[in-house]
N, C-alpha and C positions, 0 to 999 in steps of 0.2 A: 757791875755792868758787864755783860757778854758782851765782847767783840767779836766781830765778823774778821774773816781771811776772804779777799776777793772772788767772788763766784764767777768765773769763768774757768773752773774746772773741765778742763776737757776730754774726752775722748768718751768712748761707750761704756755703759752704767752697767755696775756688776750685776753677778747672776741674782736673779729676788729670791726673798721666802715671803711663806706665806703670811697671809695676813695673823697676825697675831693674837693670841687668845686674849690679851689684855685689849687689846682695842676692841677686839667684840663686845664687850660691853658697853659701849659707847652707840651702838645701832638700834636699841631700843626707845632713845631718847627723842621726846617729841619735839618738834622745826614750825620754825615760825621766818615766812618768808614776808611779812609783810612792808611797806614802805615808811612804817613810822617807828623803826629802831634808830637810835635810841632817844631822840628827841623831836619833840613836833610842836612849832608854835603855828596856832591859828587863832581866829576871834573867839574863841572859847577859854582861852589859855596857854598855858605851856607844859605839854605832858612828856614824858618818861615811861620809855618800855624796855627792861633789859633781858632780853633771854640768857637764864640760867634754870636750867630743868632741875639742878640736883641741888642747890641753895636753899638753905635751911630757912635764913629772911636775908632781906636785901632793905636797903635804904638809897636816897640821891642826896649828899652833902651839897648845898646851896653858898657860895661865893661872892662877895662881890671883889677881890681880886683874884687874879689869875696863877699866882704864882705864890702868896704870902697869907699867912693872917686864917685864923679859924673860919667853922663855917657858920654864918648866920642865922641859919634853918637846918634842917633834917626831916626830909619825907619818908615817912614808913611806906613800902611799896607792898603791894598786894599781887599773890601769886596765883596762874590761869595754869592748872596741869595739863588742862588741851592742848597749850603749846608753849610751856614750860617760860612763860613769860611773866616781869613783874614787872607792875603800871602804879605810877602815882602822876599828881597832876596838881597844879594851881593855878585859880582864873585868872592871873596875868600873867603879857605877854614880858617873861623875864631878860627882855633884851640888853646886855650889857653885863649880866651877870654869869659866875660860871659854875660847875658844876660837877660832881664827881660819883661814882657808885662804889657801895661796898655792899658784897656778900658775906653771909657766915656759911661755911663748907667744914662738916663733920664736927660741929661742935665749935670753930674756932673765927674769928672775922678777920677776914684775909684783907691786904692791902686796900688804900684807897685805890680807882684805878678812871680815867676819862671814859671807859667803855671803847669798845673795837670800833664804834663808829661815829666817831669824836668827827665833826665835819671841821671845827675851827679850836683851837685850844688855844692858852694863855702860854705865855714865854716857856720853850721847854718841855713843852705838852701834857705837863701831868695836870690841869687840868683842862675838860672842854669848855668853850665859851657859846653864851647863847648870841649870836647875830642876826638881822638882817641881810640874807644873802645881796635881796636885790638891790642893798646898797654898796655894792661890790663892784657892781657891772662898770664896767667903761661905757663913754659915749659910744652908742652906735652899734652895744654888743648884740643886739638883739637879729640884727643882720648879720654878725661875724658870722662867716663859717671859712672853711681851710681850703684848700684846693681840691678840685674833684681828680680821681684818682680811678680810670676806668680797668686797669690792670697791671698786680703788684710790682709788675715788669719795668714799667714805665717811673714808679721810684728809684731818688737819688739818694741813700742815707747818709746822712753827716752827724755823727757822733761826738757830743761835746755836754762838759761840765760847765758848769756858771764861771765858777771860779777860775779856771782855765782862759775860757775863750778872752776874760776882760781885766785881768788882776795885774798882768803887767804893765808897771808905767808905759809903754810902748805903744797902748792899747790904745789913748787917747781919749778913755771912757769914765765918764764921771760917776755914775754909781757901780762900781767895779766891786765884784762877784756876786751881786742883787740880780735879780728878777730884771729888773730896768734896762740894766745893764741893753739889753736887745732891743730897747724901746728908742735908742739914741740912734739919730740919722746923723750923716755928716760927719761920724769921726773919725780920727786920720792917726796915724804913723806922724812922730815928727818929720819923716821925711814926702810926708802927703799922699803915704798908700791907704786906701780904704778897710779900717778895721769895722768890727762889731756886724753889725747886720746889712750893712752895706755890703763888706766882704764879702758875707752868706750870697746876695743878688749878683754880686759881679762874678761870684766862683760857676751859680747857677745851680746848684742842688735845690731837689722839691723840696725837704723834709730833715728837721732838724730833731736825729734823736738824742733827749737829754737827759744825763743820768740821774738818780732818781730824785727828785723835787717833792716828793711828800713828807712827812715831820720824821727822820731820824733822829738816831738815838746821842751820836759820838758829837756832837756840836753843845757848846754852853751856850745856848742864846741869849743870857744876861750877859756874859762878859764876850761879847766879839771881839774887842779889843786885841782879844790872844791871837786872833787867825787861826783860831784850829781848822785844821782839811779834812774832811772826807769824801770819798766817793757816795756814799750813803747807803749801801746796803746792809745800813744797820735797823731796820724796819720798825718804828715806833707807832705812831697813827699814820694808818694807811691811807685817811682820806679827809687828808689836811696838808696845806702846804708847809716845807719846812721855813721856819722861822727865821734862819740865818740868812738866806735870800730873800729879806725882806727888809725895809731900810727902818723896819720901829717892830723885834719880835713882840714889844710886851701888846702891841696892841691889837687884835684875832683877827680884825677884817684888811689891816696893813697889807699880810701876805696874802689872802683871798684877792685882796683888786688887783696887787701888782705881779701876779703872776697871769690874773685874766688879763691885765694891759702888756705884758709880754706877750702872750698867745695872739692877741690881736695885733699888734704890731706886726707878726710875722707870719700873719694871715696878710692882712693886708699889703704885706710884702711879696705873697704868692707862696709862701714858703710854711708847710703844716708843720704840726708839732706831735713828734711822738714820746710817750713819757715812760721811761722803763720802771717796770714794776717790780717789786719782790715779794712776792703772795710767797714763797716756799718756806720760807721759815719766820722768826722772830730775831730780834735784837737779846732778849732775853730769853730763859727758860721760864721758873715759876714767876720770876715777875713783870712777867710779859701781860701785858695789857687781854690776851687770850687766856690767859691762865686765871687773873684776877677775877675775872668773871665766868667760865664755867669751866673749870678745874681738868683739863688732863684729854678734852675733847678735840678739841682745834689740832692735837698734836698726834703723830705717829707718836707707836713706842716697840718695843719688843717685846717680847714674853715675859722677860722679869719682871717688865715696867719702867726700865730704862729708857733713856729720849732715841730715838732714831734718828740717824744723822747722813742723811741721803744730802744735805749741803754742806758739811766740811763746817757748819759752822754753830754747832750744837744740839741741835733739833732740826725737825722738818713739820710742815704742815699737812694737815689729811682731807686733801680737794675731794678725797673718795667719799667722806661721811657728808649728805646734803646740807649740814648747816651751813659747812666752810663750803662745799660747792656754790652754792646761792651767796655769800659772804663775797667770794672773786668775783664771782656776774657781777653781781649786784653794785661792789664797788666799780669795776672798769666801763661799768655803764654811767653811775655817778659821774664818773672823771669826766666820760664824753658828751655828757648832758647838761651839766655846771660848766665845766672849763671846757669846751670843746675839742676835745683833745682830740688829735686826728692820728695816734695810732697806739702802741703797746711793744713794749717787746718785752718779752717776758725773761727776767734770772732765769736758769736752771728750769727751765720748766719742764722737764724729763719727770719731777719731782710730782710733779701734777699730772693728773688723768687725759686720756684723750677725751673722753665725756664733756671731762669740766672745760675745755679749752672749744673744743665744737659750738659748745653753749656759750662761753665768751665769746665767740667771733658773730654767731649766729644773731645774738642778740645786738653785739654792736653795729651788726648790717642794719638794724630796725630804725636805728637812732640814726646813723651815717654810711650808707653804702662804698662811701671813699677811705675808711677807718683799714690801717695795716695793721695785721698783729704777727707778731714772730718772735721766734726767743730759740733760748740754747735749749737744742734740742739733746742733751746729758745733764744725767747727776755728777756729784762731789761720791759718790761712794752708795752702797746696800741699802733699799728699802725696804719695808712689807710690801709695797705694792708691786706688783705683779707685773714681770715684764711686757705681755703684751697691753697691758693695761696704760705704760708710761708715754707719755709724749715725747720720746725719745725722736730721734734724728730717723731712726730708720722705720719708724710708728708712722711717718708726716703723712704719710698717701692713706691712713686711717683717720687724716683730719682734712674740712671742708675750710678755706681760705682763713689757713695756717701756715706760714712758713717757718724756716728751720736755717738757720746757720751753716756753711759749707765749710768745718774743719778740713776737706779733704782740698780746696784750692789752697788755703791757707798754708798747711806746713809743707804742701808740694811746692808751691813759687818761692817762700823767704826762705823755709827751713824748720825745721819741728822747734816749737815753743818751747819744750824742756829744754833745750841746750843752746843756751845762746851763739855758738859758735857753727852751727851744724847749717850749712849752706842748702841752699833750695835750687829748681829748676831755673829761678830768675837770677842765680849766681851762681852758675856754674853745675850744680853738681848734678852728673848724671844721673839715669835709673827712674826720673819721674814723670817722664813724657806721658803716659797712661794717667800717672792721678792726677794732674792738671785737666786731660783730657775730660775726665769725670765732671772736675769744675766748670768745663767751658760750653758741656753739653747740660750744666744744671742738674745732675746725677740720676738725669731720664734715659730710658734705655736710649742706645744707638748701636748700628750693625757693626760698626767700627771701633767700637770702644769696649775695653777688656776689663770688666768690674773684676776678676779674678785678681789683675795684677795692682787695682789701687793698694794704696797703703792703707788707711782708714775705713774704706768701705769697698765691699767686698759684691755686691750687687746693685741694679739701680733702686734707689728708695725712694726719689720724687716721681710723683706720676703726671707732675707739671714743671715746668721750670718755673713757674707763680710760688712754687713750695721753697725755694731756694733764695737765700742771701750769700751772697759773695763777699768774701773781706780778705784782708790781709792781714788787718791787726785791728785794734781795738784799745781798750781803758786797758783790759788787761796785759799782765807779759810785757816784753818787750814792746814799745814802739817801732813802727819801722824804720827811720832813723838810725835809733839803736840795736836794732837789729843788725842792721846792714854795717853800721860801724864797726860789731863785734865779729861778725863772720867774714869780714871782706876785710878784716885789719892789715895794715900794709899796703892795701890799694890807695891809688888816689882817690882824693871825693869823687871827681868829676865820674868816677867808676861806678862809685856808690849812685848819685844820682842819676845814673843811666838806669840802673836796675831797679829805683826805684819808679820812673819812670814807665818798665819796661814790666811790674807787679802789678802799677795800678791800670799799666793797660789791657791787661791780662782781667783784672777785674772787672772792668768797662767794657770791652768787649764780649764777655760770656753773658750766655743765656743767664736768666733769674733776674735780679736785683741788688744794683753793686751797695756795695757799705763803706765807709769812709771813716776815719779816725779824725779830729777835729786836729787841721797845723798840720798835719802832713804836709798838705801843699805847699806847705813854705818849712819843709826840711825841718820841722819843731820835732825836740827831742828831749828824755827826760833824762839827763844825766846819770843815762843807763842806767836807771829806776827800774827793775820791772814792777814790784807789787809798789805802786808809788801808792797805795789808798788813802793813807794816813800820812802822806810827805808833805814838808810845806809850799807853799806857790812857786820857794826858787828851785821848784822841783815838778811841779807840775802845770805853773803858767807859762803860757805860748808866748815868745818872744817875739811881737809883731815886725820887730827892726829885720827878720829875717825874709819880712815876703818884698824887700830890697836887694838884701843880699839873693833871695834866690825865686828872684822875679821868675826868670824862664821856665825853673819847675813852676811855678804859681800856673803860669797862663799855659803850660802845658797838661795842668790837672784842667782848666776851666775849658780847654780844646776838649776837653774826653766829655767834659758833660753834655759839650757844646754835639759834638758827635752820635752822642747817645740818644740825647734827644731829637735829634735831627734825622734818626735812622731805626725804624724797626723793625729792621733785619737783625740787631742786636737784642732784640726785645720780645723776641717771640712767646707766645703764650700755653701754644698746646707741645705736646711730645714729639707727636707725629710730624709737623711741620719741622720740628729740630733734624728728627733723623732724616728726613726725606731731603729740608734743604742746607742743611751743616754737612759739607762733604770732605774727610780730611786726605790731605796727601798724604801719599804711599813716602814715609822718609823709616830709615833703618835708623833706629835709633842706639845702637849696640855702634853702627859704626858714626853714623854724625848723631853726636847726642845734644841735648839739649836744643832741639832744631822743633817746633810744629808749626804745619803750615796748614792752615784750613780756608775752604771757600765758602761763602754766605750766597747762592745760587738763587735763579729763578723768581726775581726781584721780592724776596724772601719777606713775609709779613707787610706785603704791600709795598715794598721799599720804592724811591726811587730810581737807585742800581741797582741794575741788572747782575752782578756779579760784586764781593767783594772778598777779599784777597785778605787775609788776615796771616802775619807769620810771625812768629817769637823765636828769638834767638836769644838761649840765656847762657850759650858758652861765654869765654872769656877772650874768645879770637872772632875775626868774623868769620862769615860762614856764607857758602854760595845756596843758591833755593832756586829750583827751576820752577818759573811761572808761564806759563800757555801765554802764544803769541798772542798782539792787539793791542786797543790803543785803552790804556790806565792810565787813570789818574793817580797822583800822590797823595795821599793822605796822612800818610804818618811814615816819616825815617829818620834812622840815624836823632832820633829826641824830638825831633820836630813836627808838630802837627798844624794840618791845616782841614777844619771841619767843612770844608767847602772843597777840599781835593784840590788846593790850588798849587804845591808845593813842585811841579810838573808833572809834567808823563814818562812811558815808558813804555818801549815795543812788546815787552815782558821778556821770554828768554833767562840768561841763566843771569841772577841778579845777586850782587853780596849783600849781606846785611850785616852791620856790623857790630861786632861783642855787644853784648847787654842793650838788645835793641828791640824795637818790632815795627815792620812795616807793613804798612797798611794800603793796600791799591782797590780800584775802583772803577766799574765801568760803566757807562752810562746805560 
């Protein structure tokens, strides 16, 4: 079995070559885009369609368990060279039983394999199960939908694992690391703080992104007993839920209901769901469930014939060839039409085309016009595909309602992700006043802002602030926490938690769409974990007992959301309103460093203030900031927020702000 190394590979994707003489061979090959791969039960039967163009014969092994025991039948399949498809079929509806394909390629009968578009499989996935979908559904599903979402701006991301948000005994959550897990109202902290999805309501985030929930590879779903962890970017059936978040894997439609009764629960909460994908590569090489069935297509290679490894993690996939182009659609439209999933954020999607992503977003507008899609905009390393070709970070203004990840606020506020110790704008360390700057204007041009001097990106690449997500950490690398522990070592906490504070308000406050890492809010930390992918829960589950201990950060993360959505002057949509109403003070930052102060004017996207006063101070001493005279409100100082501006006033004049802080004023 391949395993995966965590895909948040960052920074800009090496120089390409061209596309490869070995993959040209693969362009001739006939495509079959229709909606009955690879199985279809109706009142005629239950048929079988597997595209493979270059498969000598194909047969479907027939099941009646999932996981054990020979096959009962054997359908010889019949092949269509129009569109390089093989069908077989039997006049019943085979519900309950499962199912597996093998081809012969060059003489030889390759692996059993579920097929690529296995919608339900038996423990483990190898193989697929035939079901009734619509006995899946929850009460009432046929009305779920997620919240409507009229601009990317206006989302709150909060990023979290199953196993994470609910595994600590602290959690108070009785199916802990399941689906369910977010289905439970009422649960508490022994000390009677609101865990699980209550949390999610009282934090106030629209949208909960969760890391991947389709069938990976790295979990035994017969023996859970063990608690193996993973994050799951080890990609096995892409369009089946994983079995380990589900409270019975051996049975197919277990995890079909209870992740549609998670979805719905957290609709009905107010709170959408977005579900990260890994279309970039495979869990395995040749015995990848794309391989198994049409031999060497699905995948980049190089000239010799070697796998291409644009994700760090053995191979890559080729969204450039239409099969697999229509294969992503086609799947992420599935996810949004069965499970209503209300967004996407895509692995590595630099690895993918801007074609193939235009089309994914295009199409998911069709289904849900409230559907976010965004992802990392870098590879892990060299494709054949063609730089201008990648959905890279600095590509995004080539894509129509696509956003892209903002590495550049990231290692400007904590500190650069390679080196745990190396301090950011929001602890002190001079020199990055400009690339925060970049972050706060959502990296659209402004007359003020000097793309020369960012660190990471060197001109503006979004032509919206709608293109942009803002974060500070994430699954990957250090958590903030940890971060902050390891560069700030020797300070007092209370130092630390200023600064973190003083990051995610930096987040909050900038144009685009802030992102969240799941437990931040209550100072959760992985025991200076950074690649924790494969660590186990005393390593990666959120110690709920801490949103006690660090109540103040809590309700001061829930004041940012409380803020943000209460104000959009923070949320602006087009460029031009950014440059016209984000106007920054004139501060020398060679001699008072780590100082910005900018104003939100001209009661900015409609706002209710008429002016609002935004300053960050990430020295380590305080710092004075002269504010234009008049009567401000308080909104945020010295840690404390009040989303209503009620924390007083102030004539403005020369006002301190103190180490690792940011104040926030306001005028009617």
């Amino acid at each position: 079995m391949a395993f995966v190394m965590p895909l948040c590979a960052l920074g800009a994707a090496m120089p390409a070559s061209a596309q490869s003489d070995y993959d040209a061979q693969f362009l001739s090959y006939p495509t079959y885009n229709g909606d009955d791969l690879e199985l279809t039960v109706d009142n005629t039967g239950t048929h079988f369609r597997l595209w493979s163009p270059k498969a000598q014969e194909a047969v479907v092994n027939l099941y009646t368990n999932g996981h054990t025991g020979k096959p009962y039948s054997t359908l010889n399949m019949k092949f269509d060279a129009s569109n390089g498809t093989w069908t077989a079929s039997v006049p019943e509806k085979l519900y309950g039983k499962f199912y597996t394909f093998r081809i012969k390629h060059d003489g030889k009968w390759l692996n059993e394999t579920p097929g690529v578009w296995a919608k339900a499989v038996g423990v483990n996935g190898k193989r697929a199960a035939i079901i009734d979908f619509a006995t899946t559904n929850p009460d009432g599903w046929n009305a779920d939908k997620g919240p409507e979402v009229k601009n990317f701006s206006d989302v709150i991301v909060y990023e979290m694992h199953h196993r994470d948000m609910s595994m600590h005994p602290s959690s108070g959550i009785a199916n802990k690391g399941k689906f369910l897990a977010l289905t439970e109202e009422g649960t508490t902290t022994p000390s009677g703080q609101k865990t699980g999805i209550d949390h999610l309501k009282e934090l106030g985030i629209t949208h909960v992104h969760i890391l991947p929930s389709y069938d990976y590879n790295s979990v035994d779903e017969a023996n859970l007993w063990q608690n193996t962890y993973n994050w799951g970017y080890d990609p096995q059936n892409y369009n089946a839920p994983e079995g380990s978040y589900s409270t019975n894997p051996s049975d197919p439609s277990s995890r079909v209901r209870e992740m549609k009764e998670m979805i719905k629960a957290l609709h009905d909460a107010g709170i959408g769901v977005i579900m990260d994908v890994v279309y970039n590569h495979t869990a395995e090489n040749e015995g990848s469930n794309f391989e198994l069935t049409a031999p060497g297509y699905y995948h980049r290679h190089r000239n010799d014939g070697s796998w291409s490894d644009a994700s760090g993690c053995g191979n890559e996939t080729a969204s450039d060839r239409k099969q697999m182009h229509d294969y992503i659609v086609n799947s992420v439209k599935y996810w949004a039409d069965e499970y209503h999933i209300d967004g996407f954020r895509f692995d590595l999607m630099a690895i993918h085309d801007t074609e193939t992503m235009n089309d994914v977003a295009a199409e998911l507008k069709k289904i849900n016009p409230s559907i976010f899609v965004y992802g990392e905009g870098w590879t892990a390393g060299d494709s054949p595909l063609a730089v201008e070709r990648r959905a890279l970070k600095e590509n995004v203004s080539k894509m129509k309602d696509i956003a892209v990840f903002s590495d550049d606020l990231r290692d400007a506020v904590k500190g650069h992700y390679t080196d745990a110790s190396d301090r950011g704008f929001a602890t002190g360390k001079p020199g990055l006043e400009e690339t925060v700057k970049i972050g706060i204007v959502a990296a659209t041009p402004h007359p003020q802002v000097d793309f020369k001097k960012g660190n990471n990106s060197k001109f503006p690449y979004a032509a919206s602030p709608e293109m942009i997500v803002n974060y500070i950490s994430c699954h990957d690398d250090l958590c903030l926490t940890d971060k902050l522990r390891k560069s700030m070592e020797g300070e007092p906490e209370e130092n630390m938690l200023a600064a973190a504070k003083l990051a995610q308000t930096i987040v909050f406050t900038s144009q685009g769409t802030p992102f969240m890492f799941a437990g931040e809010e209550v100072f959760r930390d992985k025991k200076g974990v950074h690649n924790s992918y494969n660590q186990p829960d005393s390593i990666n589950a959120i110690d709920w007992a801490n949103k006690t201990k660090y109540n103040d950060l809590f309700n001061y993360y829930k004041g940012l959301t409380a803020l943000r959505k209460a104000h959009p002057a923070f949320r602006m949509t087009k460029a031009d309103d950014i440059a016209k109403n984000l106007v920054f003070d004139k501060i020398d930052s060679k001699k008072t460093p780590n100082l910005i102060s900018y104003s939100l004017k001209n009661n900015a996207n409609g706002d209710s203030w008429k002016e609002i006063k935004v300053i960050f101070n990430g020295a380590s001493k305080a710092q004075e900031v002269n504010v234009k005279g008049g009567n401000w409100k308080i909104v945020a100082s010295d840690g404390a927020i009040d989303p209503e501006g009620n924390l007083g006033t102030t004539k403005g004049g020369k006002i301190t702000v103190p180490a690792y802080s940011a104040l926030i004023l306001a005028q009617e």
